[in-house]
Backbone as CSV, one residue per row, in Angstrom:
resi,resn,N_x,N_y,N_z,CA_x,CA_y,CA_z,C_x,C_y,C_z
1,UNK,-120.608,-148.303,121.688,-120.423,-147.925,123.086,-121.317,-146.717,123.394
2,UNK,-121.648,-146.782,124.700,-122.429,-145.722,124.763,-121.591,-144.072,125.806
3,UNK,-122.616,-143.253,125.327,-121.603,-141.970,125.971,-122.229,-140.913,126.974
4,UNK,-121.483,-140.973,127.615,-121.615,-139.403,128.390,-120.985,-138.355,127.843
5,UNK,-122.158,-137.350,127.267,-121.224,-136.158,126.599,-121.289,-134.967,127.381
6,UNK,-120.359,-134.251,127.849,-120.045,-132.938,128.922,-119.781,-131.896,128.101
7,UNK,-121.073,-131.026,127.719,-120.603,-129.808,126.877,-120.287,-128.777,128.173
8,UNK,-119.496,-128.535,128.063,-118.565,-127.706,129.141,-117.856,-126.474,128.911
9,UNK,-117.827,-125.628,129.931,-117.203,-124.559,129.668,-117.613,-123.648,131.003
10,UNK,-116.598,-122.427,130.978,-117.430,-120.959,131.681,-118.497,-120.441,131.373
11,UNK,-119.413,-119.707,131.887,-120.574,-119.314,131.770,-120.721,-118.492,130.192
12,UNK,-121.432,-118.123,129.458,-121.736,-117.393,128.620,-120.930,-117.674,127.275
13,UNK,-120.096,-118.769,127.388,-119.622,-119.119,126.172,-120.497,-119.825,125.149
14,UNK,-121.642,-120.553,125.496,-122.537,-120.721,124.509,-122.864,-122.225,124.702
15,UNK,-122.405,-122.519,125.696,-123.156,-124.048,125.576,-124.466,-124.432,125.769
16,UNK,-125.644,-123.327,126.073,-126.795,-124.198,125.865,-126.855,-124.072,124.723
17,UNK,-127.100,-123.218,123.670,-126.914,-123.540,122.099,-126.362,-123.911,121.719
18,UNK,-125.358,-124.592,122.353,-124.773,-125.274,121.498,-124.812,-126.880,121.749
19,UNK,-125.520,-127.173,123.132,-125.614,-128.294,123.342,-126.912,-128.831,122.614
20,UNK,-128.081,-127.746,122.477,-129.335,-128.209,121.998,-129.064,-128.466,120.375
21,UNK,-127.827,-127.554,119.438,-127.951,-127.634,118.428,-127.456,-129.433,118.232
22,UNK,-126.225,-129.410,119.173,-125.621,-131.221,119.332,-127.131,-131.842,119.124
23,UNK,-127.618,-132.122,120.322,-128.872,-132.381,120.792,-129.566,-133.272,119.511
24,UNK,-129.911,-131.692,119.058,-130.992,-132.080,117.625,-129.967,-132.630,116.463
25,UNK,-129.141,-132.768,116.383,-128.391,-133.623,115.324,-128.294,-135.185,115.964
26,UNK,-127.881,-135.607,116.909,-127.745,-136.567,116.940,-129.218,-137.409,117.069
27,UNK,-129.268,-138.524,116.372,-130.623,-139.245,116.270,-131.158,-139.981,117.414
28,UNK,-130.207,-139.965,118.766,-130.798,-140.772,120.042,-130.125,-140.344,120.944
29,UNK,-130.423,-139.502,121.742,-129.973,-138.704,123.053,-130.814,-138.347,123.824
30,UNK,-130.428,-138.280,124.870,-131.326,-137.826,126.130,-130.432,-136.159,126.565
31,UNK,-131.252,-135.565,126.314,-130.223,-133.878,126.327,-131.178,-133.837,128.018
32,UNK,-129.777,-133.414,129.252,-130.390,-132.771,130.418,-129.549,-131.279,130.648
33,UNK,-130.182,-130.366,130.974,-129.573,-128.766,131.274,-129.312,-128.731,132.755
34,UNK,-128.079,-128.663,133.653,-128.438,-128.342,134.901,-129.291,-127.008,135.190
35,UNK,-129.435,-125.941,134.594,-130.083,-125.065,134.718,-131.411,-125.128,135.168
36,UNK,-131.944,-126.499,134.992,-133.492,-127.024,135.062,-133.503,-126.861,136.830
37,UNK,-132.192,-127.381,137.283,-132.178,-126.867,138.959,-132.430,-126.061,139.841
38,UNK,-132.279,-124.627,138.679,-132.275,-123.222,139.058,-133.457,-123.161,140.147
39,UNK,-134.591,-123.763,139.620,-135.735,-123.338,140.146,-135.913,-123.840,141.812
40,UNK,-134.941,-125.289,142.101,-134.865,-125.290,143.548,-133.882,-124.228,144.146
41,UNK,-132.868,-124.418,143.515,-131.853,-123.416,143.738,-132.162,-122.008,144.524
42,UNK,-133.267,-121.625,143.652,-133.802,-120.002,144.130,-134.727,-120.371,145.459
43,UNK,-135.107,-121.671,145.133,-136.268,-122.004,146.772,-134.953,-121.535,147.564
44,UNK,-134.184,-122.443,147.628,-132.912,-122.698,148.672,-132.629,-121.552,149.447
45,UNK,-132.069,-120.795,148.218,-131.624,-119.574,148.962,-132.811,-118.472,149.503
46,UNK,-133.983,-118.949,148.870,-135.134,-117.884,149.739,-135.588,-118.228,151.260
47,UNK,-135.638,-120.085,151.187,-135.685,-120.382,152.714,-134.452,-120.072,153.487
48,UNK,-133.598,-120.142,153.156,-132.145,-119.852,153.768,-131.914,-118.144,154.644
49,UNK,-133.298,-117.753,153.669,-132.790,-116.159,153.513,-131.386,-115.702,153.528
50,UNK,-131.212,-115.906,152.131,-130.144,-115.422,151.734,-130.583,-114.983,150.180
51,UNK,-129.453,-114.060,150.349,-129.494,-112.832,148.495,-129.093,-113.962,147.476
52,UNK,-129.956,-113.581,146.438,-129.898,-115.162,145.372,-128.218,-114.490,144.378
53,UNK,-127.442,-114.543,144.697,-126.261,-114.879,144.108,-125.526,-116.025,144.113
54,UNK,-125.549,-116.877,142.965,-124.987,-117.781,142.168,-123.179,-117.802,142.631
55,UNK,-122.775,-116.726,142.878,-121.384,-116.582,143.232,-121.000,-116.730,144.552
56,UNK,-122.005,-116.509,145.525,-121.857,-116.352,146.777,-120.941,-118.080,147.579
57,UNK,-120.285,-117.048,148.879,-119.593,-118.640,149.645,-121.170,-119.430,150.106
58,UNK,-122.516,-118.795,150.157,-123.876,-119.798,150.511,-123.905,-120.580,149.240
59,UNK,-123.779,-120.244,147.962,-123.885,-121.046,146.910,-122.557,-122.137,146.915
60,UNK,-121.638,-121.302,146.958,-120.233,-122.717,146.361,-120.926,-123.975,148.213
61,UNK,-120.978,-123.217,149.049,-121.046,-124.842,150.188,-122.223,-125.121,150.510
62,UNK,-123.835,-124.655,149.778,-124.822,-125.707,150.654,-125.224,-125.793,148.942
63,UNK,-124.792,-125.307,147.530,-125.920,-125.521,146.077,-125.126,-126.389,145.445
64,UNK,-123.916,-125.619,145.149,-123.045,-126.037,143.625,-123.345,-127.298,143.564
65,UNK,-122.444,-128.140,143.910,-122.265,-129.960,144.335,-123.424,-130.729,144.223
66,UNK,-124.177,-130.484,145.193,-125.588,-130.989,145.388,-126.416,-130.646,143.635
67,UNK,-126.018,-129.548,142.969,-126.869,-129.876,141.948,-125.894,-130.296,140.529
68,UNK,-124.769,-129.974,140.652,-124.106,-131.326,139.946,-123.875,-132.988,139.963
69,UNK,-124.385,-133.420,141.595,-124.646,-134.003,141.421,-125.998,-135.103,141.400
70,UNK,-126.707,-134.382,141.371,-128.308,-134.500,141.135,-128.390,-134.365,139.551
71,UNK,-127.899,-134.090,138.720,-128.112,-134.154,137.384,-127.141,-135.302,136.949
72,UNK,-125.662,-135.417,137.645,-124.946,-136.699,137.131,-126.196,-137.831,137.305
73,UNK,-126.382,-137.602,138.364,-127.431,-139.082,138.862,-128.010,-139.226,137.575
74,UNK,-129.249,-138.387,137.023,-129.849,-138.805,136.089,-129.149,-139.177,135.277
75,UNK,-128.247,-138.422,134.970,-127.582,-138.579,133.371,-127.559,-140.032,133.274
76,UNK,-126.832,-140.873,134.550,-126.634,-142.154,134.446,-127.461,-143.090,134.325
77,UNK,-128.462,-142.979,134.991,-129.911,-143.613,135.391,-130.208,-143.627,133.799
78,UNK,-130.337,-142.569,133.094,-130.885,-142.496,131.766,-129.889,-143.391,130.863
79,UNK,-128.243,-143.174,131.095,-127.656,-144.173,130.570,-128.238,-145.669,130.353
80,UNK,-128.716,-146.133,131.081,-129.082,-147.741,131.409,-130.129,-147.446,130.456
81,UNK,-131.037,-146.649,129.562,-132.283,-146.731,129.008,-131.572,-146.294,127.312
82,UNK,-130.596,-145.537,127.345,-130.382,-144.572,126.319,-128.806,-144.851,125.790
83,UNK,-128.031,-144.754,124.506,-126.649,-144.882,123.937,-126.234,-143.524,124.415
84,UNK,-126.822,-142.539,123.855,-126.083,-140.893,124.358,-126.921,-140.178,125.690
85,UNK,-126.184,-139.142,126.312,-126.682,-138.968,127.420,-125.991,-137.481,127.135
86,UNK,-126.302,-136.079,127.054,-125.877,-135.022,126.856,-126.030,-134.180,128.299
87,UNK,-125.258,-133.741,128.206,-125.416,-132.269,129.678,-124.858,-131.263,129.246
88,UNK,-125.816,-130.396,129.773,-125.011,-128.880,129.320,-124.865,-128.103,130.891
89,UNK,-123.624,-128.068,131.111,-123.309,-127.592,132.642,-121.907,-127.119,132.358
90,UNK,-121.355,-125.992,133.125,-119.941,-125.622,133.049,-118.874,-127.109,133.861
91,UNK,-119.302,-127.622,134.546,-118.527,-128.786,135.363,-116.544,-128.066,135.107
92,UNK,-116.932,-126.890,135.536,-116.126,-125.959,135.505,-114.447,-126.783,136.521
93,UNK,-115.238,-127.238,137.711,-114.208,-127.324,138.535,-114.109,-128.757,138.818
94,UNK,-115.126,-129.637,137.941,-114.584,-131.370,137.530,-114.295,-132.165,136.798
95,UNK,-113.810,-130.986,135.515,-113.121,-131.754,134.036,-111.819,-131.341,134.788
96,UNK,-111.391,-130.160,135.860,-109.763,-130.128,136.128,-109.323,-131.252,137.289
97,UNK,-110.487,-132.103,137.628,-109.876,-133.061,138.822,-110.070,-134.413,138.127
98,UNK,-108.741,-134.928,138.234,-108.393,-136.307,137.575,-109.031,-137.031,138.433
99,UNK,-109.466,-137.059,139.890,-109.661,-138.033,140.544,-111.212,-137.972,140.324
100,UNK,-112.127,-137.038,140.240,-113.548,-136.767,139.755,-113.724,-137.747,138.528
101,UNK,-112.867,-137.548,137.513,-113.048,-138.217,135.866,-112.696,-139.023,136.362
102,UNK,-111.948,-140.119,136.627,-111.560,-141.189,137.226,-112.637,-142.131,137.591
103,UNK,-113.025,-141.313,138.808,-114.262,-142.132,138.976,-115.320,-142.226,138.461
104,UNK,-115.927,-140.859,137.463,-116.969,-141.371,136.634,-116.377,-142.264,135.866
105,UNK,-115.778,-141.764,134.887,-114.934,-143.114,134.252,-115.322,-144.679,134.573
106,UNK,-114.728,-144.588,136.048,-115.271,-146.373,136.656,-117.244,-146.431,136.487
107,UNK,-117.425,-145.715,136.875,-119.180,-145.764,137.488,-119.526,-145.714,135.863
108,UNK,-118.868,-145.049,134.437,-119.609,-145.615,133.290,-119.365,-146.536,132.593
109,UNK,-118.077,-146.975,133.065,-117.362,-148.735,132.241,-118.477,-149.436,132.614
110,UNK,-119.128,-149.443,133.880,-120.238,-150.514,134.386,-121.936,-150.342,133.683
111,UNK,-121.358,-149.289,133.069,-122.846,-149.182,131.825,-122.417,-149.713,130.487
112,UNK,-121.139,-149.583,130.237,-120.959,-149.952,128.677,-120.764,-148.395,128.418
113,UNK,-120.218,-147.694,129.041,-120.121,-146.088,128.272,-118.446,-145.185,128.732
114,UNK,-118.498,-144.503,127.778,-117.406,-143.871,128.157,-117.885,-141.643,128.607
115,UNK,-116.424,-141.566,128.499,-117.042,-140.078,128.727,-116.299,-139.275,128.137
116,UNK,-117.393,-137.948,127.122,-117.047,-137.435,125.820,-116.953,-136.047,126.487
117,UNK,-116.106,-135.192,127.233,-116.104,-133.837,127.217,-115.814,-132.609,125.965
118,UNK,-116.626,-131.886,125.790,-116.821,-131.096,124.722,-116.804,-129.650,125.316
119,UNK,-115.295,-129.384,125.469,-114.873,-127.574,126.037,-115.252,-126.466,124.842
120,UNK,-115.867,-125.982,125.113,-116.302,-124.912,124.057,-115.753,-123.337,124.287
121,UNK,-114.649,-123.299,123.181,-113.629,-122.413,123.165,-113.983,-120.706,122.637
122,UNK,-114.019,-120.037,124.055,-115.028,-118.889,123.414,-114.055,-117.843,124.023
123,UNK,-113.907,-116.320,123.668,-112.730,-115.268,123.625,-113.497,-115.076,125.220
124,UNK,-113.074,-114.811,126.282,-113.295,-114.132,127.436,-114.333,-112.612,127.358
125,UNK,-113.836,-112.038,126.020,-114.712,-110.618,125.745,-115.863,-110.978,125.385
126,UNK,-116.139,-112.061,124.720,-117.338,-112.231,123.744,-118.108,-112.922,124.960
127,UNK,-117.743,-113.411,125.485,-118.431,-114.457,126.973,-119.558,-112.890,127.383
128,UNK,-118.547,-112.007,127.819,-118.781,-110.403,128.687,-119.990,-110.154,127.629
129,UNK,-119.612,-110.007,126.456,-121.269,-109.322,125.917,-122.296,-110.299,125.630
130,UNK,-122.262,-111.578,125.139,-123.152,-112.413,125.670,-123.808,-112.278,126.938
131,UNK,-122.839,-112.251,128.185,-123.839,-111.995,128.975,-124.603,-111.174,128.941
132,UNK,-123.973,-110.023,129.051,-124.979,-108.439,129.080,-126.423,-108.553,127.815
133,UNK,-126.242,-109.365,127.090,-127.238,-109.518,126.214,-128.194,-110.390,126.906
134,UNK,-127.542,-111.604,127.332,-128.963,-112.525,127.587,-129.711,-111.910,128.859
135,UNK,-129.013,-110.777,129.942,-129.715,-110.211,130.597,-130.574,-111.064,131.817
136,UNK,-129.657,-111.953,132.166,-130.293,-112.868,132.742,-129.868,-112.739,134.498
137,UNK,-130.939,-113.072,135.530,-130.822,-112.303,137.160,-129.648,-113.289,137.469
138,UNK,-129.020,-114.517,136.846,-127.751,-115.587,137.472,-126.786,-114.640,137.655
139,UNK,-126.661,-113.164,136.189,-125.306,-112.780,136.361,-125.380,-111.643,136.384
140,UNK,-126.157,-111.273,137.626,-126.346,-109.819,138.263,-124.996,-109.626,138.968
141,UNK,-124.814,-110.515,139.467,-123.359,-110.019,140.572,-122.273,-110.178,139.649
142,UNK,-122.319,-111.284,138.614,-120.857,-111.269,138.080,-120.885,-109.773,136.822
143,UNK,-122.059,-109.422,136.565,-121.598,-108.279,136.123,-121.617,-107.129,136.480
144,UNK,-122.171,-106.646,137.279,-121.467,-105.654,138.464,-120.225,-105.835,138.937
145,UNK,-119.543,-107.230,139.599,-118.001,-107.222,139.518,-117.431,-107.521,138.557
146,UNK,-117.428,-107.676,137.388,-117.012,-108.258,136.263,-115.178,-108.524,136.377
147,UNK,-114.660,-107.724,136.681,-113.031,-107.941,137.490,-112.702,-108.857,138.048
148,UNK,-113.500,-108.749,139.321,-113.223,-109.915,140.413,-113.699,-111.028,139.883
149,UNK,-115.080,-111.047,139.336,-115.579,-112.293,138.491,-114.314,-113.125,137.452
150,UNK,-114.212,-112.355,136.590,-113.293,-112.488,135.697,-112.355,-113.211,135.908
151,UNK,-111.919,-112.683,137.197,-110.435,-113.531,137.716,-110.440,-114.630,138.209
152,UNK,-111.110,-115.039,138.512,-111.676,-116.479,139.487,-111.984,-117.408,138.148
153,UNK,-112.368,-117.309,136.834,-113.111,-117.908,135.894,-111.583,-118.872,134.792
154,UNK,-111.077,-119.544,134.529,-110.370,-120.576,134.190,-110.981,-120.581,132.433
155,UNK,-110.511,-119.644,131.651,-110.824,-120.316,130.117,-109.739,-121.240,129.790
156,UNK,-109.294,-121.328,130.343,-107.804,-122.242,129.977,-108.290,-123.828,129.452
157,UNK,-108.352,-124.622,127.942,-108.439,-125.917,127.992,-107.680,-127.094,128.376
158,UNK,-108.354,-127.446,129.446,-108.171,-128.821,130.245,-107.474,-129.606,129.684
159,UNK,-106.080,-129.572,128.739,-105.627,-130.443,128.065,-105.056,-131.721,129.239
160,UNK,-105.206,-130.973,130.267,-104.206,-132.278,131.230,-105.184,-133.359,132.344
161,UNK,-106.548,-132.910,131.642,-107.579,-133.704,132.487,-107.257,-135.307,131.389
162,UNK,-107.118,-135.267,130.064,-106.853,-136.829,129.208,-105.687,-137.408,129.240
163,UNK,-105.484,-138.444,130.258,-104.421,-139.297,130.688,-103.958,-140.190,129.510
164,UNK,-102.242,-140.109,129.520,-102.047,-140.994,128.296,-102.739,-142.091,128.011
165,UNK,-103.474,-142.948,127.200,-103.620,-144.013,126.923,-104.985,-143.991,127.719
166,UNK,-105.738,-143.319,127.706,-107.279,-143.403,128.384,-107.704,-143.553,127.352
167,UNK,-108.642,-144.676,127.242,-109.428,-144.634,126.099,-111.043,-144.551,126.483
168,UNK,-111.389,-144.278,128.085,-112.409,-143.949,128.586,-113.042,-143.014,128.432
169,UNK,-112.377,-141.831,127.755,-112.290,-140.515,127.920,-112.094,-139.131,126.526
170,UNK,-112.761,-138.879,126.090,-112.333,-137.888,125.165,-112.529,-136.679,125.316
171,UNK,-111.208,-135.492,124.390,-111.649,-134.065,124.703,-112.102,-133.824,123.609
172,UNK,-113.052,-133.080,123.343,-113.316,-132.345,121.966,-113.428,-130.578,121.866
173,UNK,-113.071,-129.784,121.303,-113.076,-128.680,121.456,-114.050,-127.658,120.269
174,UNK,-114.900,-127.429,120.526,-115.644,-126.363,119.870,-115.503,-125.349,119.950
175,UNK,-115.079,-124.706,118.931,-114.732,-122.971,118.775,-115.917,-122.405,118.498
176,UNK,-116.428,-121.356,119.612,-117.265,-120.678,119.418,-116.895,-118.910,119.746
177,UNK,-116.317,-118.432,118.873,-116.161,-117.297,119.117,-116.800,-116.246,118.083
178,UNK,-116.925,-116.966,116.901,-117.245,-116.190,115.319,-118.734,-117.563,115.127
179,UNK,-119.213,-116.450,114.176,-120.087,-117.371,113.715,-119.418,-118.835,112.447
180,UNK,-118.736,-118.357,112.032,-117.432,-119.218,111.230,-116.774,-120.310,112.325
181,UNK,-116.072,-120.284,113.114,-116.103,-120.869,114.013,-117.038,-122.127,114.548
182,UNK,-118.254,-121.450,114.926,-119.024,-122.242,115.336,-119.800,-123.293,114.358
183,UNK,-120.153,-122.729,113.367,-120.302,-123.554,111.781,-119.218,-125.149,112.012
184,UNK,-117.804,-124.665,111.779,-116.980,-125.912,111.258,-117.041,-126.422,112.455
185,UNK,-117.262,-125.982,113.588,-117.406,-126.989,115.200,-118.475,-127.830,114.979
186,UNK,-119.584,-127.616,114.820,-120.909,-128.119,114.341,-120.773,-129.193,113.787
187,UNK,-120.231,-129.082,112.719,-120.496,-129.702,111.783,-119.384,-131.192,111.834
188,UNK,-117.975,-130.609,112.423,-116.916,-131.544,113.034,-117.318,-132.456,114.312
189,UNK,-117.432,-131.752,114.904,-117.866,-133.112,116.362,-119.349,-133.515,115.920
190,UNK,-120.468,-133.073,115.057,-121.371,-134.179,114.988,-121.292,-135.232,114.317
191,UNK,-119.987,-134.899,113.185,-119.386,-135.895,112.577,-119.074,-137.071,113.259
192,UNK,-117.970,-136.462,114.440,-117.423,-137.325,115.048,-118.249,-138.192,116.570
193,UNK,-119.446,-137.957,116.618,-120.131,-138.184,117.617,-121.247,-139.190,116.781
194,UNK,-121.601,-139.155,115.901,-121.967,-140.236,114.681,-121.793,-140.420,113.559
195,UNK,-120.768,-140.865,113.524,-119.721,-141.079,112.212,-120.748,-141.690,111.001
Protein backbone atom coordinates (compact mmCIF):
# COMPACT_ATOMS: atom_id res chain seq x y z
CA UNK A 1 0.00 0.00 0.00
CA UNK A 2 1.13 3.18 -0.57
CA UNK A 3 1.55 6.22 2.03
CA UNK A 4 1.15 9.60 2.96
CA UNK A 5 3.55 10.30 5.73
CA UNK A 6 2.78 13.69 7.97
CA UNK A 7 5.87 14.41 10.03
CA UNK A 8 4.11 16.80 12.24
CA UNK A 9 4.36 18.82 15.05
CA UNK A 10 4.83 22.63 16.57
CA UNK A 11 7.43 24.64 15.22
CA UNK A 12 11.06 23.95 16.38
CA UNK A 13 10.58 20.51 17.53
CA UNK A 14 12.71 19.11 14.83
CA UNK A 15 10.88 17.90 12.03
CA UNK A 16 12.85 19.03 9.17
CA UNK A 17 15.67 16.81 10.48
CA UNK A 18 13.96 14.66 11.16
CA UNK A 19 11.91 14.27 8.19
CA UNK A 20 15.09 14.41 5.83
CA UNK A 21 16.83 11.85 8.16
CA UNK A 22 13.19 9.53 7.44
CA UNK A 23 13.70 10.74 3.93
CA UNK A 24 17.18 9.27 3.38
CA UNK A 25 16.39 5.91 4.96
CA UNK A 26 13.61 4.98 3.20
CA UNK A 27 14.59 3.59 -0.41
CA UNK A 28 11.55 5.34 -2.48
CA UNK A 29 10.03 8.59 -1.39
CA UNK A 30 9.25 11.72 -2.66
CA UNK A 31 10.24 14.09 0.53
CA UNK A 32 8.19 17.77 0.01
CA UNK A 33 8.95 20.72 2.86
CA UNK A 34 6.10 23.26 3.00
CA UNK A 35 8.70 25.70 3.85
CA UNK A 36 9.67 25.64 0.02
CA UNK A 37 6.41 28.15 0.06
CA UNK A 38 8.06 30.59 2.21
CA UNK A 39 9.41 32.27 -0.72
CA UNK A 40 5.78 33.19 -2.18
CA UNK A 41 4.67 33.69 1.16
CA UNK A 42 7.15 36.71 1.72
CA UNK A 43 6.03 37.99 -2.04
CA UNK A 44 2.43 37.96 -0.49
CA UNK A 45 2.88 39.81 2.32
CA UNK A 46 5.28 42.44 0.55
CA UNK A 47 2.55 43.11 -2.19
CA UNK A 48 -0.05 43.20 0.49
CA UNK A 49 2.18 45.58 2.35
CA UNK A 50 2.06 44.05 5.24
CA UNK A 51 4.94 43.22 8.18
CA UNK A 52 6.16 39.61 7.27
CA UNK A 53 4.90 37.87 10.47
CA UNK A 54 4.06 34.27 10.14
CA UNK A 55 1.72 34.79 13.27
CA UNK A 56 -0.19 37.59 12.12
CA UNK A 57 -4.48 37.53 11.63
CA UNK A 58 -2.95 38.60 7.51
CA UNK A 59 -1.17 35.24 7.69
CA UNK A 60 -3.80 32.75 9.51
CA UNK A 61 -6.76 34.33 6.59
CA UNK A 62 -5.15 35.17 3.13
CA UNK A 63 -1.42 32.33 3.64
CA UNK A 64 -1.82 29.45 6.11
CA UNK A 65 -4.53 27.21 4.08
CA UNK A 66 -3.66 28.23 0.70
CA UNK A 67 -0.14 26.86 1.35
CA UNK A 68 -1.18 23.72 3.03
CA UNK A 69 -3.02 23.20 0.59
CA UNK A 70 -0.83 23.71 -2.35
CA UNK A 71 1.65 21.20 -1.00
CA UNK A 72 -1.28 18.50 -0.15
CA UNK A 73 -1.97 18.89 -3.92
CA UNK A 74 1.43 17.77 -4.81
CA UNK A 75 1.92 15.35 -2.27
CA UNK A 76 -0.98 13.55 -4.06
CA UNK A 77 -0.26 14.20 -7.64
CA UNK A 78 3.20 12.61 -6.71
CA UNK A 79 1.25 9.77 -5.03
CA UNK A 80 -0.05 8.48 -8.51
CA UNK A 81 3.92 8.31 -9.63
CA UNK A 82 5.49 7.25 -6.17
CA UNK A 83 4.62 4.31 -2.97
CA UNK A 84 5.81 7.02 -0.20
CA UNK A 85 5.06 10.61 -0.27
CA UNK A 86 6.73 12.52 2.91
CA UNK A 87 5.87 16.17 4.20
CA UNK A 88 7.39 17.98 6.69
CA UNK A 89 4.78 20.70 7.86
CA UNK A 90 3.35 21.31 11.47
CA UNK A 91 -0.45 20.53 9.95
CA UNK A 92 -0.72 21.77 13.44
CA UNK A 93 -4.48 22.52 13.21
CA UNK A 94 -5.43 19.30 10.71
CA UNK A 95 -4.23 16.16 12.48
CA UNK A 96 -6.90 17.75 15.42
CA UNK A 97 -9.91 17.81 12.81
CA UNK A 98 -11.48 14.42 12.24
CA UNK A 99 -13.42 15.78 9.45
CA UNK A 100 -9.96 17.12 7.56
CA UNK A 101 -8.40 13.28 8.07
CA UNK A 102 -11.54 11.92 6.98
CA UNK A 103 -11.45 13.32 3.93
CA UNK A 104 -7.94 12.90 3.01
CA UNK A 105 -8.42 9.51 4.08
CA UNK A 106 -11.26 9.22 1.18
CA UNK A 107 -9.14 11.30 -1.56
CA UNK A 108 -6.08 8.53 -0.68
CA UNK A 109 -8.18 5.14 -0.66
CA UNK A 110 -8.63 6.33 -4.45
CA UNK A 111 -4.77 6.10 -4.89
CA UNK A 112 -4.23 2.83 -3.13
CA UNK A 113 -2.72 4.79 -0.02
CA UNK A 114 -3.29 5.37 3.39
CA UNK A 115 -2.17 8.12 5.85
CA UNK A 116 0.93 7.75 8.25
CA UNK A 117 1.08 10.80 10.79
CA UNK A 118 4.38 10.98 12.61
CA UNK A 119 3.94 13.64 15.88
CA UNK A 120 7.30 14.34 16.98
CA UNK A 121 7.39 14.57 20.74
CA UNK A 122 9.68 17.40 21.81
CA UNK A 123 9.78 19.24 25.69
CA UNK A 124 8.16 22.84 24.97
CA UNK A 125 11.72 24.30 26.53
CA UNK A 126 13.89 22.57 24.12
CA UNK A 127 11.45 23.74 21.08
CA UNK A 128 12.39 27.67 22.86
CA UNK A 129 16.20 27.09 22.42
CA UNK A 130 16.10 25.45 19.18
CA UNK A 131 14.56 28.27 18.06
CA UNK A 132 16.80 30.95 19.38
CA UNK A 133 19.55 28.85 17.80
CA UNK A 134 18.35 28.38 14.30
CA UNK A 135 17.90 32.22 14.37
CA UNK A 136 15.65 32.20 11.73
CA UNK A 137 13.36 35.86 10.52
CA UNK A 138 9.80 33.11 10.69
CA UNK A 139 10.30 33.44 14.53
CA UNK A 140 11.04 36.99 15.08
CA UNK A 141 7.63 37.67 16.56
CA UNK A 142 7.16 34.39 18.30
CA UNK A 143 10.24 35.12 20.11
CA UNK A 144 9.83 38.44 21.21
CA UNK A 145 6.32 37.21 22.53
CA UNK A 146 7.36 33.95 23.49
CA UNK A 147 4.28 33.91 26.31
CA UNK A 148 1.60 34.78 24.18
CA UNK A 149 3.21 32.54 21.48
CA UNK A 150 3.54 29.78 23.79
CA UNK A 151 0.01 29.75 24.73
CA UNK A 152 -1.72 29.46 21.53
CA UNK A 153 0.84 26.39 20.53
CA UNK A 154 -0.93 22.69 21.37
CA UNK A 155 2.11 20.08 22.27
CA UNK A 156 -0.51 17.89 23.36
CA UNK A 157 -0.51 14.29 21.15
CA UNK A 158 -3.45 13.96 18.96
CA UNK A 159 -4.32 10.65 20.43
CA UNK A 160 -8.08 11.32 19.51
CA UNK A 161 -7.49 12.24 15.80
CA UNK A 162 -7.22 7.70 15.28
CA UNK A 163 -10.78 6.48 15.17
CA UNK A 164 -11.44 3.02 16.52
CA UNK A 165 -10.96 0.54 13.85
CA UNK A 166 -9.40 3.00 11.13
CA UNK A 167 -7.17 1.18 9.38
CA UNK A 168 -6.66 4.23 6.94
CA UNK A 169 -4.74 5.93 9.32
CA UNK A 170 -1.73 5.67 11.63
CA UNK A 171 -0.11 7.61 14.62
CA UNK A 172 3.47 7.23 15.17
CA UNK A 173 5.31 9.16 17.74
CA UNK A 174 8.96 10.24 17.69
CA UNK A 175 10.66 11.39 20.75
CA UNK A 176 12.82 14.03 20.11
CA UNK A 177 13.88 15.68 23.09
CA UNK A 178 17.51 13.99 23.98
CA UNK A 179 19.75 12.89 21.57
CA UNK A 180 18.91 9.19 23.06
CA UNK A 181 15.54 9.73 22.29
CA UNK A 182 15.84 10.61 18.92
CA UNK A 183 18.33 7.59 18.11
CA UNK A 184 15.58 4.77 19.26
CA UNK A 185 12.79 7.01 17.23
CA UNK A 186 14.97 6.65 14.17
CA UNK A 187 15.66 3.69 14.17
CA UNK A 188 11.83 2.40 15.36
CA UNK A 189 9.53 4.02 12.81
CA UNK A 190 12.08 3.34 9.92
CA UNK A 191 11.66 -0.04 10.97
CA UNK A 192 8.21 0.25 10.89
CA UNK A 193 7.80 2.29 7.67
CA UNK A 194 9.89 -0.61 5.82
CA UNK A 195 9.75 -3.54 7.62
Amino acid sequence: MKNLILVTSPPACGKTFISKQLAKHMKHVVYLDKDTLIILSKQIFAVANQEYNRSSDFFEENIRDYEYRCVEEIALEALEYADNVLINAPFTQEIRDRQWVEAMEARLSKLGAKLVIIWVVTDPEVCHQRMIARNSDRDTWKLENWDEYISRINFNIPYDIVAPGDDQMELKLFYNSSDAEYEESLQRICAELEP
